[in-house]
N, C-alpha and C positions, 0 to 999 in steps of 0.2 A: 171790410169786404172790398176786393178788388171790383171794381164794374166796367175797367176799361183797362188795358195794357197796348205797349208797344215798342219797339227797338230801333233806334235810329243809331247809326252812328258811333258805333260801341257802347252805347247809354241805354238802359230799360228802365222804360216810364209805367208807373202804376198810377190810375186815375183810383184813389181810396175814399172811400163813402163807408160812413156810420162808426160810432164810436160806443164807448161805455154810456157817456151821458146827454150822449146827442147823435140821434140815427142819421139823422139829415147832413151835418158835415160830413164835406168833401176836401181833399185835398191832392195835390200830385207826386209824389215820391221817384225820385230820381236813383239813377243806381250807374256809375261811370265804369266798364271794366278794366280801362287804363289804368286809374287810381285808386280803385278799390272804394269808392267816397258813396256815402249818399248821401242826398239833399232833399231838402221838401222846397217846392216850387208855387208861387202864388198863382192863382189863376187870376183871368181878367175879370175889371167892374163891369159884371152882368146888368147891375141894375138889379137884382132878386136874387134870393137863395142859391146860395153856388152849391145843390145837393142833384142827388143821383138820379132823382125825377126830371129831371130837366137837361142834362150833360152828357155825354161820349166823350171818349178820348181815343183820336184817329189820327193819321200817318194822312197829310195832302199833301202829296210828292215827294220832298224830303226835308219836310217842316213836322212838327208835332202841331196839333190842333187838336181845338174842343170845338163840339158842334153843342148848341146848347137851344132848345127848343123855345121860342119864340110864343107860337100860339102854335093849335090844332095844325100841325105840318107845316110848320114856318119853322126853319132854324134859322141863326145865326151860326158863320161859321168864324174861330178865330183862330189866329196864328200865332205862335211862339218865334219871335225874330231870336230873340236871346234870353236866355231864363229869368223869370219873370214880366216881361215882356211882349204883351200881347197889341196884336194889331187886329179888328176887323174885316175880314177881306171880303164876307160877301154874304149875303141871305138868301136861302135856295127854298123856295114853294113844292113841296110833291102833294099830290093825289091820295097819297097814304104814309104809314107808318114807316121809315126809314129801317129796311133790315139786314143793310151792312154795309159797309164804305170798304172801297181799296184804294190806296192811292188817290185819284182825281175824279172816282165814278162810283153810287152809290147804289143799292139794289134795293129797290123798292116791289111790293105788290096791288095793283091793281084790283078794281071792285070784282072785276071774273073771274078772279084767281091767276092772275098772270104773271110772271115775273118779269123787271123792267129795269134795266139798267139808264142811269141819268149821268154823263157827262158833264163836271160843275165846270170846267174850265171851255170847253166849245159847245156848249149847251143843247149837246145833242141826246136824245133820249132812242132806246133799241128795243124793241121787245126780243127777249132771250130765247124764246121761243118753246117756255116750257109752263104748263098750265096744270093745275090739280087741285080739286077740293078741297082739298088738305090743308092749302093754303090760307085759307079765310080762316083758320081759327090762330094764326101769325095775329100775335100783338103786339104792343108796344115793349111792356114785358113781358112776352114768350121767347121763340123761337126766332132764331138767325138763319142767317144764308152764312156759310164759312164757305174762305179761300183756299186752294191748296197751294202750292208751287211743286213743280218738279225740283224732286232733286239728285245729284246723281253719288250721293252718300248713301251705300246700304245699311239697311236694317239688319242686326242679326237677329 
């Protein structure tokens, strides 16, 4: 099962969790469209189960990283320098359950139903300005916040 994707750099990355004889492995699958190649990718020594309870795989800036959950809203965030190749770069504290990352800013929700974007790199937090009931039932594994981009490719 895929539980995380993403594209950098003509490469598309699948963070994969769960197999035939063990649900809990994870691993990262690489896909080059230069060369047609793909690869499986080691993650970093977490120290504990590298499975799907505990891991994301997100785009901080234009590095590949895994955000991998620490304690109750403590993650760790790591970086990919070169395949296989991970570095520590920082541990980010929120209020609640992480419910999307883009680039260097993460969307979380607050105990009022709020939404709140966290800045990891100037460590600035915004309230987005958008609140609803609806929100509180957002868990760990439910419901996301998605990104769109413009784009100036039509649709037919």
């Amino acid at each position: 099962e895929a539980v995380g994707t993403a594209y950098l750099n003509g490469t598309y990355y699948w963070l994969l969790c769960g197999g035939f004889y063990n649900f809990d492995d994870c691993s990262i699958l690489s896909f080059d469209f230069s060369n047609e190649v793909f690869a499986e990718i080691g993650g970093p020594d977490v120290g504990r189960a590298f499975n799907h309870f505990n891991v994301r795989l997100v785009l901080l800036d234009d590095f590949i990283a895994l955000m991998t959950e620490v304690a109750g809203f403590v993650y760790d965030i790591w970086v990919m320098i070169q395949p296989g190749v991970w570095i520590k770069q920082f541990t980010v504290k929120t209020p609640s359950y992480i419910m999307s990352w883009y680039s260097s800013t993460l969307i979380f929700i607050d105990r009022r139903c709020r939404l709140f974007s966290y800045d990891v790199r100037t460590l600035t937090m915004r309230n987005l300005g958008f609140r609803h009931i609806g929100l509180r039932l957002f868990t760990k594994e439910g419901r996301t916040v998605h990104f769109f981009k413009e784009s100036l490719v039509r649709i037919k």
